[in-house]
FIFIVO-291845 format. One record per atom (N, C-alpha, C): residue in three letters; x, y, z. Coordinates in steps of 0.001 Angstrom, whole numbers, padded with zeros to 6 digits, always signed. Layout:
REM residues N
alaXYZ
...
REM end
This chain:
REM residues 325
unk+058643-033413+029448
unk+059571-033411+030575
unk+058879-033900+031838
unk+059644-034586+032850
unk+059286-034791+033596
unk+059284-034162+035048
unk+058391-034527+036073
unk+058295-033691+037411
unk+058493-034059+038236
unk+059288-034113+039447
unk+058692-034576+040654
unk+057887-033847+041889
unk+057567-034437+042579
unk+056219-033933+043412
unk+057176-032729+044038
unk+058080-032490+044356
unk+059011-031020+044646
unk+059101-030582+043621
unk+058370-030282+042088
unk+058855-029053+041317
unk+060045-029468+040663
unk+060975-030096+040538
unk+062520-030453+040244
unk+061864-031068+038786
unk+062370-030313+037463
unk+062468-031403+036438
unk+063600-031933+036381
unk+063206-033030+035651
unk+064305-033851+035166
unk+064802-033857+034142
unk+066361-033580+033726
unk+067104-033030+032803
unk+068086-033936+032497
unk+068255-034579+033649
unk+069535-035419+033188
unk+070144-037312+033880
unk+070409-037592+033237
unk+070381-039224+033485
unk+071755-039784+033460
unk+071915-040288+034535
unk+073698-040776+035226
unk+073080-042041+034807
unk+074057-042657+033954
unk+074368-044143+033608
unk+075470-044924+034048
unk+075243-045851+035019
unk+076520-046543+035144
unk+076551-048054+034427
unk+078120-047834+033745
unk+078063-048697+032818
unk+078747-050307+033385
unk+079196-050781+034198
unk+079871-051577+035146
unk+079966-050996+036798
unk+080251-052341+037372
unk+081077-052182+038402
unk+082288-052603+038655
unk+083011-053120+037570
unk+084262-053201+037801
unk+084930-052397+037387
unk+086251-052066+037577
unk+087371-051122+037764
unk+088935-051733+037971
unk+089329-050380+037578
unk+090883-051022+037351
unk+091571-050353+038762
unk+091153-049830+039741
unk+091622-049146+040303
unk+090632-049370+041585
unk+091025-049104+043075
unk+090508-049504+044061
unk+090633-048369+045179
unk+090018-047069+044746
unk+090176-045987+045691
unk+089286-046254+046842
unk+089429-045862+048116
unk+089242-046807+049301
unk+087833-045635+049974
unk+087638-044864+048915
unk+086104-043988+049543
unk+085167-044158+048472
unk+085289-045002+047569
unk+084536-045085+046591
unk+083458-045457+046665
unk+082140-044749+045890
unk+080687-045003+046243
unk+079579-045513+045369
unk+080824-046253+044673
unk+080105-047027+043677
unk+078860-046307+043004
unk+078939-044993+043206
unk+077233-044367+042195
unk+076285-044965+043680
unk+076058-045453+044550
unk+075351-045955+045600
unk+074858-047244+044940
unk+075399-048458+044055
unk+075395-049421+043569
unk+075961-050182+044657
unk+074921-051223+045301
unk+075570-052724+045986
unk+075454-053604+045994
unk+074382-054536+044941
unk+074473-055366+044112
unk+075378-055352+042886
unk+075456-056447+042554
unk+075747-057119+041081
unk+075158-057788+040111
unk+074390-057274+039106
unk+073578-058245+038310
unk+073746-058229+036857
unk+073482-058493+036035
unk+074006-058728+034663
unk+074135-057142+034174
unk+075385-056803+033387
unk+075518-055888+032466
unk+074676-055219+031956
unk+073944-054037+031335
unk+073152-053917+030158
unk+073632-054099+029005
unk+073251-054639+027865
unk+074248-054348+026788
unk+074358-053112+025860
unk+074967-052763+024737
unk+074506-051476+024397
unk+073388-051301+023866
unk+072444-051960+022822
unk+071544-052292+022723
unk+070917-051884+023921
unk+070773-052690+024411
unk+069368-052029+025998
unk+069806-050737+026329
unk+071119-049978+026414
unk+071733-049288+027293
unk+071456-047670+026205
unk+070819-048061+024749
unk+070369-047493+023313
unk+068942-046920+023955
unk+068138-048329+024157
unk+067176-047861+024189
unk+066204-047138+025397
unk+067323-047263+026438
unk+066855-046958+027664
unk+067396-045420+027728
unk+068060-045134+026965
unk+068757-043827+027249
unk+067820-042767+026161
unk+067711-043868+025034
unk+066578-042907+023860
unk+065040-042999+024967
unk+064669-043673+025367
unk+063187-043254+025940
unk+063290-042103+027807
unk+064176-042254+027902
unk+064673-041291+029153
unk+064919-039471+027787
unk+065680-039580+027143
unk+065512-038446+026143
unk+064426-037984+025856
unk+063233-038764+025388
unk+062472-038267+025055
unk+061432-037890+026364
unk+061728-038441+027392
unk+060903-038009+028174
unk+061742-036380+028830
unk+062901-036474+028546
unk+063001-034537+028531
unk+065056-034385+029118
unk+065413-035961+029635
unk+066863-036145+030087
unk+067962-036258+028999
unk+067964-035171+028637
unk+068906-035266+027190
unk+070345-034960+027824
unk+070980-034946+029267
unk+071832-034481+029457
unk+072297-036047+030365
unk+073444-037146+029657
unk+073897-038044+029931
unk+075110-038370+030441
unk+075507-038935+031141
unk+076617-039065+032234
unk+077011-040935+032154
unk+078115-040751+031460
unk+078489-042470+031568
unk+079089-042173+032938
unk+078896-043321+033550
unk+080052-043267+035137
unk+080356-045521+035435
unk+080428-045431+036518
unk+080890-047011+036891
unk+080772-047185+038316
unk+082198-047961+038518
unk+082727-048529+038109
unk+083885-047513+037316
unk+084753-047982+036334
unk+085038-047082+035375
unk+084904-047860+034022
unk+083728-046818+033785
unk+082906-047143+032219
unk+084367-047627+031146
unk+085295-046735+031294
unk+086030-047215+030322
unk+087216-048886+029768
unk+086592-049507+031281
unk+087167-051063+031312
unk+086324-051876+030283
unk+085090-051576+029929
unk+084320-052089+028858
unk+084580-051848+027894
unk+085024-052865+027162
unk+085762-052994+025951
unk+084715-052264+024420
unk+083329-052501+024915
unk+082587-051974+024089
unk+081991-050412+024216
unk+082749-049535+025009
unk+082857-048359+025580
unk+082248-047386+023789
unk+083039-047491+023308
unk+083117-046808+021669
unk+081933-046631+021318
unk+081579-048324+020703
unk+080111-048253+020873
unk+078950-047399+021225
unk+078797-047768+022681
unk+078193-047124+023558
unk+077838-046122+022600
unk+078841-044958+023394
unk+079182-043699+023031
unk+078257-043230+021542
unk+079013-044485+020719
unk+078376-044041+019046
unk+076843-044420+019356
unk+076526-045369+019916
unk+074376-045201+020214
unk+074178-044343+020392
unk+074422-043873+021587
unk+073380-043106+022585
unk+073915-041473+022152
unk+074562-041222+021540
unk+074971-039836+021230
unk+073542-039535+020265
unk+072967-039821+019186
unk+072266-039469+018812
unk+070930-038871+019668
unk+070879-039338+020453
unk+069366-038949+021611
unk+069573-038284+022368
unk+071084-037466+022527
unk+071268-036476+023529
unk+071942-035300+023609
unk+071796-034281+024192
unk+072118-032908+023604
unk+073708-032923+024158
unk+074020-033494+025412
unk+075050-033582+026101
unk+075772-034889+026458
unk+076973-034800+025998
unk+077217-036273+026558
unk+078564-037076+027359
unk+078615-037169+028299
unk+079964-036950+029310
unk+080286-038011+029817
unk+081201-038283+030908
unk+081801-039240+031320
unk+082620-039001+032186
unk+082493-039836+033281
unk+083454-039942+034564
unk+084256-041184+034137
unk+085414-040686+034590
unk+086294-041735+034211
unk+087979-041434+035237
unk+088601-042630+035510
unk+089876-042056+036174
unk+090771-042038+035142
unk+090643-042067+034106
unk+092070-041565+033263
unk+093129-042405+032566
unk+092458-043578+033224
unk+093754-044728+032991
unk+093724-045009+031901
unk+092853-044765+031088
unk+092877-045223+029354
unk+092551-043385+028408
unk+092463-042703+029198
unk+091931-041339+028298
unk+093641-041264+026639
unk+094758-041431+026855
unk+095732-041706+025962
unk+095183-041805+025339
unk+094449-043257+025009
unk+094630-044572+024035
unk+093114-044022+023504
unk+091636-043437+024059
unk+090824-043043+024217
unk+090172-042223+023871
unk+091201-041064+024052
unk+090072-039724+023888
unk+090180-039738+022486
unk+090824-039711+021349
unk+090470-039526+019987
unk+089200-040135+019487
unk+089208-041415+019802
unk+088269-042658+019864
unk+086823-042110+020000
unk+086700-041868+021112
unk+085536-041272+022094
unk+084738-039773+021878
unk+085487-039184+021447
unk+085621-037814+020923
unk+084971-038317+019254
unk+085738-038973+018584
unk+085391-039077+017132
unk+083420-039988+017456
unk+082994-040929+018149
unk+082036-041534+018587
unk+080903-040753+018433
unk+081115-039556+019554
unk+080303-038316+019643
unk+080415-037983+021319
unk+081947-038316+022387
unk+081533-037840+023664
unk+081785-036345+023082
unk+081140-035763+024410
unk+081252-034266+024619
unk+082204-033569+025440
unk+082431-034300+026129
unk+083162-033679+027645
unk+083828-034650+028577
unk+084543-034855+029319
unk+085399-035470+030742
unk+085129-035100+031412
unk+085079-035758+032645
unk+085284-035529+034145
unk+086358-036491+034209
unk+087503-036053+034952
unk+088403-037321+035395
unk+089090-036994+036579
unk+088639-038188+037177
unk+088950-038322+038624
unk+090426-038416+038816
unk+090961-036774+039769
unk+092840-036910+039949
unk+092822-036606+041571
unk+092457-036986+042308
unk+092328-036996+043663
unk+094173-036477+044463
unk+094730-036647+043607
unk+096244-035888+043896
unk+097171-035845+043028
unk+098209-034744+042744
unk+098974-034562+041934
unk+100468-035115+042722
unk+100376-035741+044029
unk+101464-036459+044110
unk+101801-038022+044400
unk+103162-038639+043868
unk+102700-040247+043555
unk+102095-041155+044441
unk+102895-040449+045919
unk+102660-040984+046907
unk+101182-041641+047538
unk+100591-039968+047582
unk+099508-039574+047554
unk+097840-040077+046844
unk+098183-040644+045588
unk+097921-040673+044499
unk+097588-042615+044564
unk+098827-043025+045021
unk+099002-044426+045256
unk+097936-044766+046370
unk+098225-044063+047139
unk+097395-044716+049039
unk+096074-044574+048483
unk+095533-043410+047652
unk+093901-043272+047253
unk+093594-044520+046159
unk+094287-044505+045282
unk+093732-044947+044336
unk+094274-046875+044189
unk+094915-047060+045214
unk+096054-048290+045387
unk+096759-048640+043880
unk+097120-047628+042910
unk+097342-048325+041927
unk+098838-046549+041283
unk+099413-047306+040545
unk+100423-046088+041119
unk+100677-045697+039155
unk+099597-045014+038505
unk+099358-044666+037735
unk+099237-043406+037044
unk+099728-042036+038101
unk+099472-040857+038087
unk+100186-040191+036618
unk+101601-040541+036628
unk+101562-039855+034760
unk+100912-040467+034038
unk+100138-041773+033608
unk+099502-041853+032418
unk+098071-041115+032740
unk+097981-040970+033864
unk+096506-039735+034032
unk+096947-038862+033238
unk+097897-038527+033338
unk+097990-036748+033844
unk+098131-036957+031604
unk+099221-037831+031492
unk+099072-037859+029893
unk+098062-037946+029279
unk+097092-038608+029713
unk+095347-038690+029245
unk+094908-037530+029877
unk+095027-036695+030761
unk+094269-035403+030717
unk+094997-034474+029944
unk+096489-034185+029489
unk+097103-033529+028053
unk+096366-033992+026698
unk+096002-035257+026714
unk+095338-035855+025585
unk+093897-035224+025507
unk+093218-035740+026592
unk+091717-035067+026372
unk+091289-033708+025907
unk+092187-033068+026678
unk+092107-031206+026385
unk+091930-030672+024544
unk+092472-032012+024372
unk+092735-031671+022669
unk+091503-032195+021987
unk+090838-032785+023108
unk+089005-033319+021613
unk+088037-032699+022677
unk+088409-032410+023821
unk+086776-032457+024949
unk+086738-031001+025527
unk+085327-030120+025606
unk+085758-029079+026455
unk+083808-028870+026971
unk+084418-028876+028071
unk+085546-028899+028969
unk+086160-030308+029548
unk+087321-030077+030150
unk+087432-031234+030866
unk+087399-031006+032225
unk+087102-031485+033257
unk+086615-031235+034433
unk+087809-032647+035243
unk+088476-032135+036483
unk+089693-032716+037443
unk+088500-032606+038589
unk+088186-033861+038862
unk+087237-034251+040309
unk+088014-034431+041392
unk+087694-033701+042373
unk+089055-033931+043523
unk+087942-034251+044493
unk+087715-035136+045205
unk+087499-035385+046249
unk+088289-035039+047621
unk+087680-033926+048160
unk+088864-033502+049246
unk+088777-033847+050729
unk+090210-034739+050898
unk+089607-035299+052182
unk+090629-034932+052941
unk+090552-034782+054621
unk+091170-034287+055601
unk+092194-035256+055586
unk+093520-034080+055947
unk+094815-035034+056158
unk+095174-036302+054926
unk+094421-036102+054081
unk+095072-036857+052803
unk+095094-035718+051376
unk+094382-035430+050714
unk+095207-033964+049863
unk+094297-032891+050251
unk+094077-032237+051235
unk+092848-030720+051192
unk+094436-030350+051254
unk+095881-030257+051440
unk+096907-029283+051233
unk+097310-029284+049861
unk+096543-029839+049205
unk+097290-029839+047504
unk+095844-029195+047020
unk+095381-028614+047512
unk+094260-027480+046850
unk+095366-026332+046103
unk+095854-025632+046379
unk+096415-024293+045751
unk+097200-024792+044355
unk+097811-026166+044879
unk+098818-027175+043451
unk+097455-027375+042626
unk+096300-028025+043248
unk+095482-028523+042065
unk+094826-027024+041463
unk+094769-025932+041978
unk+094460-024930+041080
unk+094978-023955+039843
unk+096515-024486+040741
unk+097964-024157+039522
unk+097714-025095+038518
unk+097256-026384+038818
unk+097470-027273+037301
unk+096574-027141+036903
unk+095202-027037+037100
unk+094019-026604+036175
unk+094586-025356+035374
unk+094954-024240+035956
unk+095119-023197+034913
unk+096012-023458+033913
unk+097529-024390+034192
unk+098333-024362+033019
unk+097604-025693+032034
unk+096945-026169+032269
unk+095965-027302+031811
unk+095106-027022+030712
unk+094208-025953+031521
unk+093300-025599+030704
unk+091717-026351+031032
unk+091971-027145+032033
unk+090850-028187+032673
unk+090201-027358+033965
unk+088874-027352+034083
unk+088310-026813+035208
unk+088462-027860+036583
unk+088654-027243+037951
unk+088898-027913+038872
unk+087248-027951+039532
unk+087316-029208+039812
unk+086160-029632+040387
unk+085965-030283+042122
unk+086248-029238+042980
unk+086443-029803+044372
unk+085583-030566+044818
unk+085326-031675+045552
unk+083710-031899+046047
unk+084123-032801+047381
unk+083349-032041+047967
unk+083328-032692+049094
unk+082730-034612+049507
unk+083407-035026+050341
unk+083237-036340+050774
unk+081481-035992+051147
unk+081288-037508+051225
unk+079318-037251+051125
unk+079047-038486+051996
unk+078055-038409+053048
unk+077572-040161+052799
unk+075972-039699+054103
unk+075449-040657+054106
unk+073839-039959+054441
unk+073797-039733+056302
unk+072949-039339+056703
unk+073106-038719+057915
unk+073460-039150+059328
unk+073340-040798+059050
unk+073513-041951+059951
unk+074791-041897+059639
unk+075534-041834+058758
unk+077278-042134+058711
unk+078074-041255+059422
unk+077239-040079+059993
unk+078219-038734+059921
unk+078926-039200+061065
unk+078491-039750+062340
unk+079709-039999+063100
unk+080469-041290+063419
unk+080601-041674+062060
unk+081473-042907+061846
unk+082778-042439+062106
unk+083965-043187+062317
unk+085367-042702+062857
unk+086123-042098+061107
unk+085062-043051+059730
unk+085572-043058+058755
unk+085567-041580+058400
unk+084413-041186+058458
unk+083370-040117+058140
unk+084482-039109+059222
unk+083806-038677+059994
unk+084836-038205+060780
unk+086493-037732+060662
unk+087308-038686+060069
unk+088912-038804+060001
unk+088578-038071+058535
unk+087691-038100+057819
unk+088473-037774+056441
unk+087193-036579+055903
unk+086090-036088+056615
unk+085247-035295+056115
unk+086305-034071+055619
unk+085848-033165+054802
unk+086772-031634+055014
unk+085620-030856+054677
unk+085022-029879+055281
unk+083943-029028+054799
unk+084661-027871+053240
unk+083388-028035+052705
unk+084321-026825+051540
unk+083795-025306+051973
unk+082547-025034+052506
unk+082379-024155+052600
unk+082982-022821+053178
unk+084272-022651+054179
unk+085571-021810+054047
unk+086160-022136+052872
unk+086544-022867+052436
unk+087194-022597+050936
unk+086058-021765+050151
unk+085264-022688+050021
unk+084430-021359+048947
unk+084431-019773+049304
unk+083948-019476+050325
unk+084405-018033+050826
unk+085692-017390+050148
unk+086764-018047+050728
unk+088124-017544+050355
unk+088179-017220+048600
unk+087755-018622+048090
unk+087780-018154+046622
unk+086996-017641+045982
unk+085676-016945+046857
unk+084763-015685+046843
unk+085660-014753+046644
unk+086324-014309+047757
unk+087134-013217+047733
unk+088263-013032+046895
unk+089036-014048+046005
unk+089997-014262+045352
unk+089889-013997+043876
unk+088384-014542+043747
unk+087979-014455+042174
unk+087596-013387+041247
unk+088388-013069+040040
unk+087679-011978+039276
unk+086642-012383+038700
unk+085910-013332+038590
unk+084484-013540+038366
unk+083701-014762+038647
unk+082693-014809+039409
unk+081761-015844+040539
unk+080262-015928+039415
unk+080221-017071+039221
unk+078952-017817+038508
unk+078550-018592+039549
unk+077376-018708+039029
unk+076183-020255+039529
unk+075806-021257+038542
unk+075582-022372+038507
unk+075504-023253+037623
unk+073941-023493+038126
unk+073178-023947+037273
unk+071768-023763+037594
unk+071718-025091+038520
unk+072257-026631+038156
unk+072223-027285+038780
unk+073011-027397+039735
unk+071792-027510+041068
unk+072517-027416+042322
unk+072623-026967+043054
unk+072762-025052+041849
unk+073233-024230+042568
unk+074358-024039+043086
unk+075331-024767+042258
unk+076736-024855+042247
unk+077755-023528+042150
unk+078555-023007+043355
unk+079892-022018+042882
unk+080767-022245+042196
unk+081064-021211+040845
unk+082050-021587+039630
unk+082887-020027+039923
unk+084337-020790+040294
unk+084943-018975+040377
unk+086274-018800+039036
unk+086497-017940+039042
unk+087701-017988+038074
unk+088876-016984+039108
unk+089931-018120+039356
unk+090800-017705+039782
unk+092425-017237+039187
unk+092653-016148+039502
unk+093831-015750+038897
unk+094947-016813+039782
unk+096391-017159+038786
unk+097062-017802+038816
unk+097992-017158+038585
unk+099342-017552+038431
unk+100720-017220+037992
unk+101009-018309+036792
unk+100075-019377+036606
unk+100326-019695+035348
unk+098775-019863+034280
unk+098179-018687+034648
unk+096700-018412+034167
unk+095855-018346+034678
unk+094558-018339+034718
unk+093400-018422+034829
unk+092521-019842+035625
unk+092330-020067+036278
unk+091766-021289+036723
unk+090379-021154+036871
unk+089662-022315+036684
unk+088144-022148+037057
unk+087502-023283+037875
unk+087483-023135+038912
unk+087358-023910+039930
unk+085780-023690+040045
unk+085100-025446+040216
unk+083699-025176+040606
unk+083499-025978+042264
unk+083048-025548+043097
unk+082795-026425+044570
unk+081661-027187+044660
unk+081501-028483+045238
unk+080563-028935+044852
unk+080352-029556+046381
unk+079535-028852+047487
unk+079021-028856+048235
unk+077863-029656+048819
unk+077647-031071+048758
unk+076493-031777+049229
unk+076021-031950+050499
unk+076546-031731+051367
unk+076342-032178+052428
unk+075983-030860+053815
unk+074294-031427+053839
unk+073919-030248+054875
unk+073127-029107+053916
unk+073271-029601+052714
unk+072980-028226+051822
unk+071466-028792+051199
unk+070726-027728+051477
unk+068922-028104+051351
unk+069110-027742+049689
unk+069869-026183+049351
unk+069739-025992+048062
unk+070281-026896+047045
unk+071160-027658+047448
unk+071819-028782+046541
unk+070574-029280+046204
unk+070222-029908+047064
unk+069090-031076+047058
unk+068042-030291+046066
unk+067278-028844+046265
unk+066118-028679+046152
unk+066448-028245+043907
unk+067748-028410+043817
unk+067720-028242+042472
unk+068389-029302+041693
unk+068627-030421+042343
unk+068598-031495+041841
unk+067756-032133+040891
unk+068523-032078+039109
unk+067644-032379+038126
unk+068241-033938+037463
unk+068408-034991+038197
unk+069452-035713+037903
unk+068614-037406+038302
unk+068492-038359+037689
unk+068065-039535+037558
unk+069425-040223+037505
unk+069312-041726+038232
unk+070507-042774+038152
unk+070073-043708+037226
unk+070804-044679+036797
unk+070719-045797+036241
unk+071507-046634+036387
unk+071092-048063+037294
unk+072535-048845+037647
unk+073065-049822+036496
unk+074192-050154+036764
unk+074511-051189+036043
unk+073816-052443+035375
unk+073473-052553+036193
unk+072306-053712+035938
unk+070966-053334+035608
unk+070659-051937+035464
unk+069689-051825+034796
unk+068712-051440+035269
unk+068776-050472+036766
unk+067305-050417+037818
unk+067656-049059+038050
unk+066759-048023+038072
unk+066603-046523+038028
unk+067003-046492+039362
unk+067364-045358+039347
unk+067675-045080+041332
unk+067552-043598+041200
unk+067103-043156+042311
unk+066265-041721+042464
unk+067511-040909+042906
unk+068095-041292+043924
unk+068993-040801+044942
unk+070751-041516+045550
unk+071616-040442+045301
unk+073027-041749+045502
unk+073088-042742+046158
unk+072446-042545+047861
unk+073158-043235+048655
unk+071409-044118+049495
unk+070772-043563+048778
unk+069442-044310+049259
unk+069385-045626+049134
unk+068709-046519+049801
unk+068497-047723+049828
unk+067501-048237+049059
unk+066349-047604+049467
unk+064990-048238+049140
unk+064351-047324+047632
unk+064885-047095+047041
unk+064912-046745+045702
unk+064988-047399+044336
unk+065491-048546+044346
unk+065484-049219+042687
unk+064603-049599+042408
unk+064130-049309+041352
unk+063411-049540+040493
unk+063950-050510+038559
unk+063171-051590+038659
unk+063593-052415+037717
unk+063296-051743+036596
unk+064131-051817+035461
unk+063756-050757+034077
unk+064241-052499+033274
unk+065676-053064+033482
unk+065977-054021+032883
unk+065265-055006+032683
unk+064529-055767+033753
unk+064136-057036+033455
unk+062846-056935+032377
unk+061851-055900+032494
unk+060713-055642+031887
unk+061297-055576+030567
unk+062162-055064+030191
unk+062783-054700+029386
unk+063149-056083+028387
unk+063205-056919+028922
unk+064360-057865+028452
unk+062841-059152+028454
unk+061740-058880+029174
unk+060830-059977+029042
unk+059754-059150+027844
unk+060111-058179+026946
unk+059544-057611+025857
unk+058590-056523+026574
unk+058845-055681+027205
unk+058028-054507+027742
unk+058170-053526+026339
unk+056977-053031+026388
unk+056631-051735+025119
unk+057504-050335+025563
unk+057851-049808+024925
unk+058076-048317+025145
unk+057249-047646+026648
unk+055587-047681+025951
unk+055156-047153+026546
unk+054969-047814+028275
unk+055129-048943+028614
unk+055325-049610+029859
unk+056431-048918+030460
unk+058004-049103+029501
unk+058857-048772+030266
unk+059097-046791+030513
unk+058199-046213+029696
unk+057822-044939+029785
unk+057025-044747+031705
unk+056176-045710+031676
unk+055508-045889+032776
unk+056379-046030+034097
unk+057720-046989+034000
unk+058093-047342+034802
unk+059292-046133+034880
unk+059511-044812+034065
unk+060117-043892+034593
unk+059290-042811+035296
unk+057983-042696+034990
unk+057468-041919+035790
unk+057013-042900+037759
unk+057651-043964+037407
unk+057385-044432+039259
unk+058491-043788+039741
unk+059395-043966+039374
unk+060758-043714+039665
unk+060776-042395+040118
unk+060478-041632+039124
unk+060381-040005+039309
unk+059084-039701+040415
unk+058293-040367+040738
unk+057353-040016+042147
unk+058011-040213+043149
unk+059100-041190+043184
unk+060480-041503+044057
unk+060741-040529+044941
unk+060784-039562+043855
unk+062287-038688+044174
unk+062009-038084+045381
unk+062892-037375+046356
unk+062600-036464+047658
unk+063925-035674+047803
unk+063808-034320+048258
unk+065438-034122+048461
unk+065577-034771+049456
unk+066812-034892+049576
unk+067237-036108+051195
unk+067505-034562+052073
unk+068561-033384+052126
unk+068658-032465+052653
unk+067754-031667+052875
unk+066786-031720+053855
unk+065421-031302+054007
unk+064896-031801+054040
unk+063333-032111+053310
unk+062575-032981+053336
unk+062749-034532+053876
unk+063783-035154+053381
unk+063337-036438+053783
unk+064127-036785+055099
unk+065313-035898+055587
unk+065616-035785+057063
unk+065240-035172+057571
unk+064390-034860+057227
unk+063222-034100+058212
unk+062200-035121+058678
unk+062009-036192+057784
unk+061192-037184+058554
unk+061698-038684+059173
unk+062989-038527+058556
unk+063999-039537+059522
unk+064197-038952+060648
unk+064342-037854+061001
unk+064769-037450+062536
unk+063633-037413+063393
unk+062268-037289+062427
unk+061121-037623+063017
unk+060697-038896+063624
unk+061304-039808+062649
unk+061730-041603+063323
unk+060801-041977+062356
unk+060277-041464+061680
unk+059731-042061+060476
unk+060580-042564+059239
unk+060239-043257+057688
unk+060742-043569+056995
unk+061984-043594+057007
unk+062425-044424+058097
unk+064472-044784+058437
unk+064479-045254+057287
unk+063982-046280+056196
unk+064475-047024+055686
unk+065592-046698+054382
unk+065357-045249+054010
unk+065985-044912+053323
unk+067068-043395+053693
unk+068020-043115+052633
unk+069311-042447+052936
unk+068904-042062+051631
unk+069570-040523+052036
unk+070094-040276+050257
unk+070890-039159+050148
unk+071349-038751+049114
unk+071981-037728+048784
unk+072870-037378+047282
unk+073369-036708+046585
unk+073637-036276+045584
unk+075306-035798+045324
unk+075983-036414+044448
unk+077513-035894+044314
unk+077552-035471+042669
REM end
């Protein structure tokens, strides 16, 4: 397993499989991807995920873009399942129907799917694409091969933080855990007009559903609140996912990127972080080279909440941003 110079092992490895998408939600953070460079194929995308396993990240995260516009998605799935204990996926839903049997039979483990509102209107202005029942039919579908399935709400001011109490009613008759998380972006953005108009802090919500819940967990990563809230149509289990301002997020952060194109990234929204894994890769690098080139990566790492704005406000190392969703 691996370390970084803060103590943090590394457990788990976010893969993004594209950057294109069928859908054009207007806060989207691309994974902190802003180039474009060739695909991995599954093949590379096999062996980069088996030598990250063995170095101790058995816990895998397809994301995008949305991974599931790649026609060779199945695939995927059927590689890299063998090398990992866990195996998940962000996805908005638009294909989970046609999908989850598919994906499920492959070897995924679990969903995340992004429903940013349960109304059309609503639903349309975020996502510009006006698709909300075949979500909602692909999250009836998923429930039946994946568990859990996890509803990512990004909650933003004056666009749905009032459809919190609706999105906790439909998790319970669902059967899907609600996943709130707050808007994120690094410390220079905070008083953008964007940043600003649409931040919503979660931390009063979490309180409230402190007090609401017949039973309050922690998730090791993160340090994440998981409550179970009583409903009138069941049980809900809502987790908050708090990045911003939060040192403990940062300081239990066990989580490695991988972009599309194939270059490790330490941190979401950091700049000066990629690291090439692809090209070495592709000009015949050994195992043990590209073994090498995950432990640079992992000397990378810094929490951004604390430590490393602690030395940006110092006026040192501006060059980089970071942070964790």
């Amino acid at each position: 397993m691996l370390i970084d110079r803060f103590g943090r092992p590394l457990t788990s490895f976010r893969v993004s499989l594209t950057m294109d998408c069928n859908y054009r939600c207007f806060f989207c953070h691309r994974e902190g991807q802003t180039g474009r460079g060739d695909e991995m194929t599954p093949e590379e995308i096999e062996r980069i995920v088996r030598i990250a396993s063995n170095l101790g990240m058995r816990k895998v995260k397809l994301t995008g873009g949305e991974p599931t516009v790649r026609r060779d998605i199945v695939e995927i799935v059927r590689r890299i399942k063998p090398y990992v204990r866990d195996l998940s996926m962000t996805t908005n839903g638009s294909r989970l129907k046609e999908l989850a049997e598919p994906l499920a039979r492959a070897g995924l483990d679990r969903v995340n799917v992004s429903l940013h509102s349960l109304k059309p209107d609503v639903y349309r202005r975020i996502t510009g694409v006006g698709e909300l029942e075949n979500v909602i039919e692909g999250i009836e579908e998923a429930v039946k091969y994946f568990n859990p399935v996890k509803l990512n709400v990004t909650v933003m001011r004056g666009v749905n933080d009032s459809e919190i109490p609706e999105m906790i009613e439909f998790a319970a008759e669902t059967g899907a855990v609600l996943q709130l998380i707050e808007l994120e972006a690094p410390v220079e953005l905070t008083e953008t007009t964007f940043f600003r108009r649409y931040f919503h802090p979660l931390m009063p919500l979490e309180r409230e559903l402190e007090r609401r819940a017949i039973e309050v967990r922690e998730r090791r990563m993160h340090r994440r609140k998981k409550f179970r809230i009583p409903t009138e149509r069941g049980t809900a289990e809502v987790e908050i996912v708090r990045p911003m301002h939060n040192t403990v997020f940062c300081a239990n952060c066990t989580r490695l990127r991988l972009t599309s194109d194939g270059k490790l990234k330490t941190c979401l929204l950091r700049r000066d972080d990629l690291i090439d894994v692809l090209g070495p890769l592709r000009n015949g690098a050994s195992d043990w080279e590209l073994v090498e080139i995950f432990k640079r990566a992992v000397m990378m790492r810094e929490p951004y909440w604390g430590h490393r704005v602690r030395v940006n406000a110092g006026g040192e190392g501006q060059e980089g941003r970071g942070g964790e969703s």
